[in-house]
BALOBA-1460 file (C-alpha; in Angstrom, 3 decimals):
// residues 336
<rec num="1" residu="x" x="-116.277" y="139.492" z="32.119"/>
<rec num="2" residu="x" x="-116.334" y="143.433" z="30.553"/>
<rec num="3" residu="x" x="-114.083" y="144.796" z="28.122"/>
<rec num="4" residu="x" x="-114.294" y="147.424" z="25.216"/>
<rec num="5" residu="x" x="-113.789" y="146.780" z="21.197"/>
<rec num="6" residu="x" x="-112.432" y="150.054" z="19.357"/>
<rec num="7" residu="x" x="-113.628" y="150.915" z="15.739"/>
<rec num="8" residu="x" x="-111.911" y="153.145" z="13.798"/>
<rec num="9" residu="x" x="-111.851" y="153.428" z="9.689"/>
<rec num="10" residu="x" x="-108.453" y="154.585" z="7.539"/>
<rec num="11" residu="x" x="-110.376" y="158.269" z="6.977"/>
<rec num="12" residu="x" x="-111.645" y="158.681" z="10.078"/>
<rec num="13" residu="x" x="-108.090" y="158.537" z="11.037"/>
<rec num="14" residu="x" x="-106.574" y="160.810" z="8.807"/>
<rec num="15" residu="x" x="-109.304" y="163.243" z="10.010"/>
<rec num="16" residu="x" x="-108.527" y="162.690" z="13.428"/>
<rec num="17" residu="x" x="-111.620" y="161.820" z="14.354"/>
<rec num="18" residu="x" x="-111.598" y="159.255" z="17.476"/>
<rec num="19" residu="x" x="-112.964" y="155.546" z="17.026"/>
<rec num="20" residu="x" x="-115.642" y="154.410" z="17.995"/>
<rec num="21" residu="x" x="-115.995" y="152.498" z="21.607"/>
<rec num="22" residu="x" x="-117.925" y="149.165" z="21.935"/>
<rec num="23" residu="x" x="-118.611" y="148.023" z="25.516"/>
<rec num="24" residu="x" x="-118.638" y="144.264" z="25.823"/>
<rec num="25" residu="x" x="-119.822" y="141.932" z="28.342"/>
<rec num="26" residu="x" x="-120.699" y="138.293" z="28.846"/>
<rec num="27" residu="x" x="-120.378" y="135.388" z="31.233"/>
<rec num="28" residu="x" x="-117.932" y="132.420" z="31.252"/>
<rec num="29" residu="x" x="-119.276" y="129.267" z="32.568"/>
<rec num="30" residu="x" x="-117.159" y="127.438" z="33.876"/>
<rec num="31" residu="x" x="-117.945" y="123.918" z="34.526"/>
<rec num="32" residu="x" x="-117.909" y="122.237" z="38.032"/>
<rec num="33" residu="x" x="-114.496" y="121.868" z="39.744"/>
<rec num="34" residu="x" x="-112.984" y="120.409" z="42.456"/>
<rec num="35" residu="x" x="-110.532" y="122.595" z="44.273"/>
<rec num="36" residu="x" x="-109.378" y="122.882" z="48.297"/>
<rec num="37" residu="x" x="-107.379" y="125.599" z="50.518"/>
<rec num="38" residu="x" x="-104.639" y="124.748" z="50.934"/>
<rec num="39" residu="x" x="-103.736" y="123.336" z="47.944"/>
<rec num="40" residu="x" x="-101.459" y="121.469" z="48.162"/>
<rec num="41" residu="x" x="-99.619" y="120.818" z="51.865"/>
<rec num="42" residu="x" x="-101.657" y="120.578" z="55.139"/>
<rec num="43" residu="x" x="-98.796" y="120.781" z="57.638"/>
<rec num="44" residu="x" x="-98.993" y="120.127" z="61.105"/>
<rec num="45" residu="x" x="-96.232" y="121.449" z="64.287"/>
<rec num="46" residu="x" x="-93.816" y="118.874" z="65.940"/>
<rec num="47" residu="x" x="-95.964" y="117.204" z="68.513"/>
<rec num="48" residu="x" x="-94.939" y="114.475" z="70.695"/>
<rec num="49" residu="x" x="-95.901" y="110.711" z="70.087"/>
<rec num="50" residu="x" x="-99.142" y="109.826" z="71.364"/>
<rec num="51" residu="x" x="-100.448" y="113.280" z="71.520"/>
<rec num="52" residu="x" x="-102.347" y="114.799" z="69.980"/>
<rec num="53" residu="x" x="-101.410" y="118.327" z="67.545"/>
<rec num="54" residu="x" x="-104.055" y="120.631" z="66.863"/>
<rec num="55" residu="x" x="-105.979" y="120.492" z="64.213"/>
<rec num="56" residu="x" x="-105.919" y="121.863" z="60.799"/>
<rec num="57" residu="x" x="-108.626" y="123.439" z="58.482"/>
<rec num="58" residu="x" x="-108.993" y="122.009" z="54.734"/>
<rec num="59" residu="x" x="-111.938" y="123.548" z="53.068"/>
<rec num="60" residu="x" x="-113.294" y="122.297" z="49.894"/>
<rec num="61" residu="x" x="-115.333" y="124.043" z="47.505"/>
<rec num="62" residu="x" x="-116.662" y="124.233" z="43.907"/>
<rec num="63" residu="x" x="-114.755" y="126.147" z="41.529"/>
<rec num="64" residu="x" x="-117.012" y="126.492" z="38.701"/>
<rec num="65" residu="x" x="-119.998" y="128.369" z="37.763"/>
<rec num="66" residu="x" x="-122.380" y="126.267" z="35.213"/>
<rec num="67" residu="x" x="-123.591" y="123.588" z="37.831"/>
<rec num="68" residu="x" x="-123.392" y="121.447" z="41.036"/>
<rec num="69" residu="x" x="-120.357" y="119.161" z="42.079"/>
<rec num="70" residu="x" x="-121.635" y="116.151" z="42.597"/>
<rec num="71" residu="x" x="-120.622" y="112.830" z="44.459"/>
<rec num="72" residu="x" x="-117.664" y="114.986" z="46.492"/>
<rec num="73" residu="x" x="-116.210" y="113.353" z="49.754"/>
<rec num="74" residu="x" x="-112.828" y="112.515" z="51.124"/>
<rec num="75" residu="x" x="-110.352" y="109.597" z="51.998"/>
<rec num="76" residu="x" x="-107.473" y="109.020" z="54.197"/>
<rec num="77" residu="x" x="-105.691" y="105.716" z="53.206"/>
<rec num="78" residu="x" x="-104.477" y="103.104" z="55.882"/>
<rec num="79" residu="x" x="-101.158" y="104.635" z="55.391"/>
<rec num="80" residu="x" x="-101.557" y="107.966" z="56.802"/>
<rec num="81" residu="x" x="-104.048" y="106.442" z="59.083"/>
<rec num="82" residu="x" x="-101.480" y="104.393" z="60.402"/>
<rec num="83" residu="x" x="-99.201" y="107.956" z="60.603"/>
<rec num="84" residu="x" x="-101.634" y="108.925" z="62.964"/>
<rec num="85" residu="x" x="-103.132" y="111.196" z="60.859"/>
<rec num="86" residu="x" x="-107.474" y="111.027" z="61.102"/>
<rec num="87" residu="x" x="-110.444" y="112.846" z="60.434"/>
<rec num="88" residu="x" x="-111.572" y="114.850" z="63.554"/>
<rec num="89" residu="x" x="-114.768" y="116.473" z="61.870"/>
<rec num="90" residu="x" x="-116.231" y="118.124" z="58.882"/>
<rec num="91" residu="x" x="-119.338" y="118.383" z="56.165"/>
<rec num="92" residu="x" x="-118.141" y="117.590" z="53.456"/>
<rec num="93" residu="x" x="-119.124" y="113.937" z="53.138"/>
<rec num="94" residu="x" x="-117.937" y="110.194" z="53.230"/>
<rec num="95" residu="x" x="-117.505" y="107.005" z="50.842"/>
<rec num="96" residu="x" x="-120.738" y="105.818" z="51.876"/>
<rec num="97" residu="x" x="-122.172" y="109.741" z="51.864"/>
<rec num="98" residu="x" x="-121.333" y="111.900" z="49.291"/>
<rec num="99" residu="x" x="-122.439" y="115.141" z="49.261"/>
<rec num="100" residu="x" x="-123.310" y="118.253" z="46.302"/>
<rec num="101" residu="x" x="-121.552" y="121.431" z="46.114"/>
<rec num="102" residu="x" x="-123.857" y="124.304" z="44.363"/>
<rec num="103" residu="x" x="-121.436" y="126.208" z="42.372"/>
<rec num="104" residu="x" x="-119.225" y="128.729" z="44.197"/>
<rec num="105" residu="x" x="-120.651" y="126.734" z="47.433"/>
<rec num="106" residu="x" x="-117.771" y="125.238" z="50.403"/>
<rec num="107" residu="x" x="-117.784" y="122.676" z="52.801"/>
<rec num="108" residu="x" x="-114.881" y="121.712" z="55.729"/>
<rec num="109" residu="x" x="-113.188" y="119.525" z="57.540"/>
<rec num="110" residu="x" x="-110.721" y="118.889" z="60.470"/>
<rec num="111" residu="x" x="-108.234" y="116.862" z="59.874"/>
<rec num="112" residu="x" x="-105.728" y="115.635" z="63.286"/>
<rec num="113" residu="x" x="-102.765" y="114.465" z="63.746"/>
<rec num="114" residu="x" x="-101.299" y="112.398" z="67.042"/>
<rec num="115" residu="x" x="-97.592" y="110.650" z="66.040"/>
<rec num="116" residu="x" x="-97.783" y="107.563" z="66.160"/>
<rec num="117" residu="x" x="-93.318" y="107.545" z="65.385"/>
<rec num="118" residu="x" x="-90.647" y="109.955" z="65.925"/>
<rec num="119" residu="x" x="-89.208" y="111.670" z="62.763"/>
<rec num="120" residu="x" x="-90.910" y="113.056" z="59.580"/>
<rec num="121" residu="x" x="-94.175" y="111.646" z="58.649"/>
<rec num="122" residu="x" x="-95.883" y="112.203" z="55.364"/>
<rec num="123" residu="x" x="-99.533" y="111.240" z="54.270"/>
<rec num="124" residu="x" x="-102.074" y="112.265" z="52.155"/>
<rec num="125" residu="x" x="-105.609" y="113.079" z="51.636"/>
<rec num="126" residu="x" x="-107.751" y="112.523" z="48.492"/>
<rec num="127" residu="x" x="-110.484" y="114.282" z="47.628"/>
<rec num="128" residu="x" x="-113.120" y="112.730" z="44.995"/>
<rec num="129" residu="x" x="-115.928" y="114.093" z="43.412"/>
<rec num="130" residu="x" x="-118.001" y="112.260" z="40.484"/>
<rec num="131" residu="x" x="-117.763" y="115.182" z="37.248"/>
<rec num="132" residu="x" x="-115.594" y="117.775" z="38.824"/>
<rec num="133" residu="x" x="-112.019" y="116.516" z="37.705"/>
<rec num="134" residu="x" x="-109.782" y="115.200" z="40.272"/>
<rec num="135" residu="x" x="-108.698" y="112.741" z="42.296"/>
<rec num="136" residu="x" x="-106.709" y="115.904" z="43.978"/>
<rec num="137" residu="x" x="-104.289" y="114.850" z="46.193"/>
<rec num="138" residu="x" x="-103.389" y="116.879" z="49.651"/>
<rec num="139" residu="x" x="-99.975" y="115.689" z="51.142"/>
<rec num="140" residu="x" x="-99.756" y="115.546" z="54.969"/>
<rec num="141" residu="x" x="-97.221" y="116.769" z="56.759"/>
<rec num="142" residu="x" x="-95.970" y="116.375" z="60.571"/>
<rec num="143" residu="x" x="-92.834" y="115.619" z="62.543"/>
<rec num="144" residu="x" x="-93.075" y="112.845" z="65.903"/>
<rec num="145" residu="x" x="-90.971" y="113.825" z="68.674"/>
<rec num="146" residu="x" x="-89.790" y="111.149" z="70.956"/>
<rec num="147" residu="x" x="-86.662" y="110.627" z="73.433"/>
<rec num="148" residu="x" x="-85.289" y="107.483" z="75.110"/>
<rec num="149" residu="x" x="-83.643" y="107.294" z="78.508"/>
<rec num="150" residu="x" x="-80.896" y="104.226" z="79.199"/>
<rec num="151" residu="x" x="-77.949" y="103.555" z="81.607"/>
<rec num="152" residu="x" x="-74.803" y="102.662" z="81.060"/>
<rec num="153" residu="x" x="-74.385" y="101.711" z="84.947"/>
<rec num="154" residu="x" x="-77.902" y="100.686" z="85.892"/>
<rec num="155" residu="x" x="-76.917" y="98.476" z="89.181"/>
<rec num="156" residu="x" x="-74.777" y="99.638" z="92.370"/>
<rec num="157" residu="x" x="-74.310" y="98.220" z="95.497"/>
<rec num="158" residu="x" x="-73.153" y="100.057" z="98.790"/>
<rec num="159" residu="x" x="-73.321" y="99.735" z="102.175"/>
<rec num="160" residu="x" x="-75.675" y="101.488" z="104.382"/>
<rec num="161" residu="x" x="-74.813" y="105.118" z="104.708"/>
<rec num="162" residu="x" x="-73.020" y="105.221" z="101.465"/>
<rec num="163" residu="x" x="-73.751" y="106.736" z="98.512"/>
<rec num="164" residu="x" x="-74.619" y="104.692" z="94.822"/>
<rec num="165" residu="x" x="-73.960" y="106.380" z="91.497"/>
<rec num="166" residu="x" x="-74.990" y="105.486" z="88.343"/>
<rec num="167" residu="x" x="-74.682" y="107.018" z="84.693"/>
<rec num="168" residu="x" x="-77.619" y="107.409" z="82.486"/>
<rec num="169" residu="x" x="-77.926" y="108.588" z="79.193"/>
<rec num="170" residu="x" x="-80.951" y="110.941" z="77.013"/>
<rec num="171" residu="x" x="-81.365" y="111.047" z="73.478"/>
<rec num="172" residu="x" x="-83.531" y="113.007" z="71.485"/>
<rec num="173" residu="x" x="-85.599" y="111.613" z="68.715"/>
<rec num="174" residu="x" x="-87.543" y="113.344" z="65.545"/>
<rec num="175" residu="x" x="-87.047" y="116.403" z="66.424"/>
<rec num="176" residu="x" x="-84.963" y="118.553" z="69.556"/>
<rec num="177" residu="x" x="-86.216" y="118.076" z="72.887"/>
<rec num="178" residu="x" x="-87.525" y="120.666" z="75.800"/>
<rec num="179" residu="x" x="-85.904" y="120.481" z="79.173"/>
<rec num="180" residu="x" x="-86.263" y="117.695" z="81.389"/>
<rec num="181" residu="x" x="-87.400" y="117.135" z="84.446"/>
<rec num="182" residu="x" x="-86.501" y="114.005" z="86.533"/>
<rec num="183" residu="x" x="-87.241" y="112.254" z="89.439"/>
<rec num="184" residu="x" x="-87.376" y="109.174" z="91.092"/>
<rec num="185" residu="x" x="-91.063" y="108.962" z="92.366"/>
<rec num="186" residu="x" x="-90.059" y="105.475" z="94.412"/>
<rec num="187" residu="x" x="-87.142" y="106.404" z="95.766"/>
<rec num="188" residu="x" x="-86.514" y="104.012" z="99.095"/>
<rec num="189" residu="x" x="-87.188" y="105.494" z="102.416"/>
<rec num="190" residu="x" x="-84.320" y="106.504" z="103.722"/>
<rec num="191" residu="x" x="-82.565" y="107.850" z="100.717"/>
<rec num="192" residu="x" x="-81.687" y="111.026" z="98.733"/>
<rec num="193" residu="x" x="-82.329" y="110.784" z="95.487"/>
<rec num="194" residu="x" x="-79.835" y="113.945" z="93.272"/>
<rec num="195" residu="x" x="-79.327" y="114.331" z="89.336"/>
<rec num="196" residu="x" x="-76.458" y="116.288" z="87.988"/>
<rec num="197" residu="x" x="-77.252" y="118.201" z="85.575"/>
<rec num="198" residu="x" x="-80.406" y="118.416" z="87.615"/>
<rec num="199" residu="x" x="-82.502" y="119.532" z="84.774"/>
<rec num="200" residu="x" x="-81.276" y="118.769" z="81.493"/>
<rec num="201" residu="x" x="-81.176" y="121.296" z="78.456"/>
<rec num="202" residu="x" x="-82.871" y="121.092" z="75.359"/>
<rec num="203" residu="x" x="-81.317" y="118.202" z="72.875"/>
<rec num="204" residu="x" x="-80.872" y="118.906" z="69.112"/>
<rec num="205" residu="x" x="-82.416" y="115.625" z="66.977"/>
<rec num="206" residu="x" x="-80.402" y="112.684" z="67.372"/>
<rec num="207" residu="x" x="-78.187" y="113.928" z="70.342"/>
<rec num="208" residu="x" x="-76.699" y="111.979" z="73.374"/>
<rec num="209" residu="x" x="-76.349" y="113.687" z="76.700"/>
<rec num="210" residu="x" x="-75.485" y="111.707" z="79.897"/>
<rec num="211" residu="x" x="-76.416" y="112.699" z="83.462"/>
<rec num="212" residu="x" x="-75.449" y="111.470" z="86.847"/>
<rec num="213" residu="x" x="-77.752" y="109.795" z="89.547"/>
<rec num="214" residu="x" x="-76.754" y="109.462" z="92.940"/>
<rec num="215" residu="x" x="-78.922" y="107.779" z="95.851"/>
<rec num="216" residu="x" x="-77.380" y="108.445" z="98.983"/>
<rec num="217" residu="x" x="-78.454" y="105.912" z="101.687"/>
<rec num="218" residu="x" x="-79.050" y="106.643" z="105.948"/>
<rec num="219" residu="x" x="-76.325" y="105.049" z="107.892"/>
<rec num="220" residu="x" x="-77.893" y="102.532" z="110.404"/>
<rec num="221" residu="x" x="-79.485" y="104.044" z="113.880"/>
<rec num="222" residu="x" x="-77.588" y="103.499" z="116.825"/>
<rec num="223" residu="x" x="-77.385" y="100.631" z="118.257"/>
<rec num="224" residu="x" x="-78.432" y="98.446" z="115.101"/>
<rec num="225" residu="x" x="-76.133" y="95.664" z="113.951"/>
<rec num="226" residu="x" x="-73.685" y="97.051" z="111.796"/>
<rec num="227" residu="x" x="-73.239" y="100.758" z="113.212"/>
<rec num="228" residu="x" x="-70.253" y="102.508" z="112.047"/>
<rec num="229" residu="x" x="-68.785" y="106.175" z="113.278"/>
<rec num="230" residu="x" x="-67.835" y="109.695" z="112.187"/>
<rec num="231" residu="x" x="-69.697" y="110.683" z="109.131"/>
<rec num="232" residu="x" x="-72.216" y="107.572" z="108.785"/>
<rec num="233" residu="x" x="-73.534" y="107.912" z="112.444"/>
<rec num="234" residu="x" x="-74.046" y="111.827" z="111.715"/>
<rec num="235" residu="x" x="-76.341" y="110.572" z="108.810"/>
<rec num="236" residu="x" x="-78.001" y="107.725" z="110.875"/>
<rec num="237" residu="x" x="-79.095" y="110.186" z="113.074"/>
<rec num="238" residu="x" x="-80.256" y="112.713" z="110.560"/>
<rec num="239" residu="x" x="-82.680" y="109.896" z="109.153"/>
<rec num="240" residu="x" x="-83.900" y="107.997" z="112.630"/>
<rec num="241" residu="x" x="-85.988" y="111.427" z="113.302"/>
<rec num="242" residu="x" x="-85.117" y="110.609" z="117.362"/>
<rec num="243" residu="x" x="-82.620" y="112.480" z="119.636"/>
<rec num="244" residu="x" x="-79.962" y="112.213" z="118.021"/>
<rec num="245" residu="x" x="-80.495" y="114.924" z="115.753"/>
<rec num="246" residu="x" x="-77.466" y="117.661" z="114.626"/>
<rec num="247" residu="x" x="-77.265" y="120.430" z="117.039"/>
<rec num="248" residu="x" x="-79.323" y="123.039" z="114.921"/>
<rec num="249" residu="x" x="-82.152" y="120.964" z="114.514"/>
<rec num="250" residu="x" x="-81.936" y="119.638" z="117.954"/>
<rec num="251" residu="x" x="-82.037" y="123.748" z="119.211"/>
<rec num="252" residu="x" x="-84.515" y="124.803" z="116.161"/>
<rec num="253" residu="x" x="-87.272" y="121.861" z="117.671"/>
<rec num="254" residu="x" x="-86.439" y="122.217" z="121.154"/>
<rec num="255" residu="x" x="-87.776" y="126.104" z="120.907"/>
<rec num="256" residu="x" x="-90.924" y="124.588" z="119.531"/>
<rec num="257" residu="x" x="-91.358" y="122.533" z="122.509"/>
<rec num="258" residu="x" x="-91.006" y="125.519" z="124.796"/>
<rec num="259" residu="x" x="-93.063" y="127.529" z="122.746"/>
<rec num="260" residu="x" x="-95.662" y="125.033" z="123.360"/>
<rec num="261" residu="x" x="-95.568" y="125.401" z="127.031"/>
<rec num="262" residu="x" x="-96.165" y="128.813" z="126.556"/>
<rec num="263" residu="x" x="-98.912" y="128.413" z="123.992"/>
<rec num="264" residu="x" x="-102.029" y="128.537" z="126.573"/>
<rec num="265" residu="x" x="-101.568" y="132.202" z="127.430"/>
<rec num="266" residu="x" x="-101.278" y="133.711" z="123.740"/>
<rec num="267" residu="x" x="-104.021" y="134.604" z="121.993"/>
<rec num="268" residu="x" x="-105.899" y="132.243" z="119.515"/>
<rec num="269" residu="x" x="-104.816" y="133.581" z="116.583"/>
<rec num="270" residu="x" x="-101.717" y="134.197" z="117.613"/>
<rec num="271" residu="x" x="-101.040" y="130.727" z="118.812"/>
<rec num="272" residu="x" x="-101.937" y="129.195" z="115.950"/>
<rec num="273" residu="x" x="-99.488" y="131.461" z="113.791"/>
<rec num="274" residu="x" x="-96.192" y="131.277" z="116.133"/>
<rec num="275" residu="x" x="-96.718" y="127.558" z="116.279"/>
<rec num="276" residu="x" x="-97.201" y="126.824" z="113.045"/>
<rec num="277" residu="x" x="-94.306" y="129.178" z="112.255"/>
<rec num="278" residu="x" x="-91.759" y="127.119" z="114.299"/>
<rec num="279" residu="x" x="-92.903" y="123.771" z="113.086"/>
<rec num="280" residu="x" x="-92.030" y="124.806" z="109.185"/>
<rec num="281" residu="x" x="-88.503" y="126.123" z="110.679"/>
<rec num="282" residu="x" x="-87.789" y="122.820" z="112.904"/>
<rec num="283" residu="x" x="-89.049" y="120.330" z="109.824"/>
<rec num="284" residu="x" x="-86.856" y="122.534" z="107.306"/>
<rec num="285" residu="x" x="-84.002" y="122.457" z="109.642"/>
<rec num="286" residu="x" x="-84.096" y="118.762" z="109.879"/>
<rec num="287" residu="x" x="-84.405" y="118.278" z="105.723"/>
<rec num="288" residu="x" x="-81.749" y="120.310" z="105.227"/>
<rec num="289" residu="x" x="-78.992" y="118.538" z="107.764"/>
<rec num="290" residu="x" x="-80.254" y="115.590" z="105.931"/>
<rec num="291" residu="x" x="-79.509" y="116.559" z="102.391"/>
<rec num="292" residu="x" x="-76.354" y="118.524" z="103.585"/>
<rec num="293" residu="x" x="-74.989" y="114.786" z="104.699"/>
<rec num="294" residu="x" x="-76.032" y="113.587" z="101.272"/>
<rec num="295" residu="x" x="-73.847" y="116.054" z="99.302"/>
<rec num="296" residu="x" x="-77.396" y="117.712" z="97.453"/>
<rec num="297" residu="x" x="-75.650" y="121.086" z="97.255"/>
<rec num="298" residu="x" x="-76.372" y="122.709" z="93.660"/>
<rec num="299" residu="x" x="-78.781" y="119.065" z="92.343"/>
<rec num="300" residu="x" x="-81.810" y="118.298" z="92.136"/>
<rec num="301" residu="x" x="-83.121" y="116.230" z="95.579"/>
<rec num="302" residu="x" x="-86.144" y="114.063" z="96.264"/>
<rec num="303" residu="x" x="-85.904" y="113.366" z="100.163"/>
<rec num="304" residu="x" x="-87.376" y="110.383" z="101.675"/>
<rec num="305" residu="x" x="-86.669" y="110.935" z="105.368"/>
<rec num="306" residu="x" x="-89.130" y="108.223" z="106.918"/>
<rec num="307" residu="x" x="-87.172" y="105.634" z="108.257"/>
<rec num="308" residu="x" x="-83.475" y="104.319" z="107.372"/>
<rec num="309" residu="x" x="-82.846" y="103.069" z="104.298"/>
<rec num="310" residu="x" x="-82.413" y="99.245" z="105.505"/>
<rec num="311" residu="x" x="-80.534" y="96.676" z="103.794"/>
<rec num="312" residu="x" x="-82.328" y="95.374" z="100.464"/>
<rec num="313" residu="x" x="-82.803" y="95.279" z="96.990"/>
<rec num="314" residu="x" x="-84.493" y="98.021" z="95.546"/>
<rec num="315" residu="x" x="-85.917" y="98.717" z="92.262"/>
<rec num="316" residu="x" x="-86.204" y="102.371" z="91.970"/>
<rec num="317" residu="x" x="-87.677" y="104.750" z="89.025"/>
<rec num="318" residu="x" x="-85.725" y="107.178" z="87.189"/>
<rec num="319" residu="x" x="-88.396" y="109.306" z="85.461"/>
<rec num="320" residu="x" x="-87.717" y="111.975" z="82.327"/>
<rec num="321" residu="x" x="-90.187" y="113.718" z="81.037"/>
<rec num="322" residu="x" x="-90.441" y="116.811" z="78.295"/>
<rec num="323" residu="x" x="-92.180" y="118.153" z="76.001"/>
<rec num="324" residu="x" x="-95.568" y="116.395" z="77.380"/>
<rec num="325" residu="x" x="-94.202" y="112.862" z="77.392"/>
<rec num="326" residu="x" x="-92.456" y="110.708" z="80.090"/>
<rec num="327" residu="x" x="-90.108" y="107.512" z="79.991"/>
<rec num="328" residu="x" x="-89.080" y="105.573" z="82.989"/>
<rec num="329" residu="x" x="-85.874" y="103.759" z="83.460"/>
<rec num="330" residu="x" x="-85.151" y="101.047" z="86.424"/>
<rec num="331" residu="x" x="-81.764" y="101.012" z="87.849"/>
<rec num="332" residu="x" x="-80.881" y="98.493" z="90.759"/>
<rec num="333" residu="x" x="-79.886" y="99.906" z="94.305"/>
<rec num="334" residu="x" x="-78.476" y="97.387" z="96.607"/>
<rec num="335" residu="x" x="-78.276" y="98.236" z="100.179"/>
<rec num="336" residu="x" x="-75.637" y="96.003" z="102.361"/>
């Protein structure tokens, strides 16, 4: 610390003659002491449950100037443990290892945080040392995001070449959701599986939003016990993959087969490119017949075109997934 000390006498003053100017100087010591960065919060973004947020910095040092800190090292009690909250890394000791800060000297850790629950979560982190003052308490901050999927109609039953609808339902937990994707990775062979909204839009905390899921089913092939006409034997033939295919597929594939008479006298290269070409039109012509009888205009469509969809009981998948995180639902297609 500097400074200055001004001496000045009543006749000196009268004379106008200026004081006199002391420079002082010293030291302060300052005796060991505990203190962190940040002080007081360590807060951590809204991460999903069960992953894992990035981690955050807390660096501990010693404050004072007259000596070593002594016997320093942290805790994290079971109940911000059981937050999810942990110790990823760091120097600056343990229960069983304490460790000595030189004066003006740092250490640092990592601390991590992966929900463990949606909503606000709030731990803490103590910080001991054995003559530098504390306990000092760091509160730990994060918020879980979750989201649950459910149906309010989780079981239809339809006849074959008919479609089954069901309405589901998203909520957002903790926090307000991304956009979803969904699917139905299992969907039967056979079927078209369409959501509407296809994609749903981020949910504020706590909101409800219900989508539609249809599975349209293949009418049976021709000749098959129960064949019916009109409409259903348009989609029977749409999913058998035989001759009876609609007209602009059947034109689109029988081009290919032409081409591939004429194949032998194009060039090698050129071959390969034409034929590959007119595959990728006659299998895209086919799909989109198919999901033309389903009704997929403007949804979201995953196709399973091998095979009818024959009569059963099938438990299919309805996957949602944001923000990192996915939740599957079963709903209950019965095919007469």
């Amino acid at each position: 610390l500097t400074g200055a000390l001004a001496i000045s006498a009543p006749a000196e003053s009268a004379l106008g003659t200026a004081p006199t100017t002391v420079a002082l100087s010293g030291t302060v010591n300052v005796p060991p002491t505990l203190a962190t960065s940040p002080q007081l919060v360590v807060s951590f973004p809204v991460t999903s449950v069960g992953l894992a947020a990035q981690t955050q910095t807390v660096t501990v040092s010693n404050a004072g100037t007259s000596g070593a800190l002594t016997g320093v090292y942290p805790t994290l009690p079971q109940s911000a443990q059981a937050l999810g909250y942990f110790l990823a890394s760091g120097d600056c000791g343990s229960p069983t290892a304490p460790i000595t800060l030189a004066a003006g000297a740092t250490c640092a850790m990592q601390v991590g945080f992966t929900p463990t629950a949606s909503g606000v979560l709030n731990g803490s982190l103590m910080l001991t040392s054995s003559n530098g003052g504390g306990p000092l308490n760091l509160t730990l901050t994060g918020t879980g995001f979750d989201f649950t999927i459910s149906g309010q109609t989780t079981t239809a039953s339809v006849v074959q070449g008919q479609t089954a609808n069901f309405t589901l339902t998203l909520q957002a937990l903790g926090a307000t959701s991304g956009s979803f994707t969904l699917t139905c990775p299992n969907a039967p062979a056979g079927t078209l599986c369409l959501f509407n909204p296809s994609a749903p839009t981020a949910l504020p905390i706590g909101t409800q939003a219900q989508f539609a899921l249809a599975i349209s089913t293949a009418a049976p092939v021709a000749g098959t016990p129960g064949m019916r006409t009109g409409s259903n034997q348009q989609a029977a033939a749409h999913a058998s993959g035989n001759s009876s295919l609609p007209g602009s597929s059947r034109l689109t594939c029988g081009g290919l087969a032409l081409a591939a008479l004429l194949l032998p006298w194009w060039p090698g290269r050129r071959r390969l490119r034409m034929l590959a070409a007119l595959l990728a039109v006659c299998l895209a012509g086919v799909t989109l017949n198919l999901a033309g009888c389903a009704g997929a205009s403007g949804s979201n469509g995953q196709l399973r075109t091998s095979g009818n969809a024959t009569q059963g009981t099938y438990t299919v998948q309805v996957t949602a997934s944001t923000m990192g995180i996915s939740h599957t639902l079963d709903v209950t297609l019965i095919v007469n």
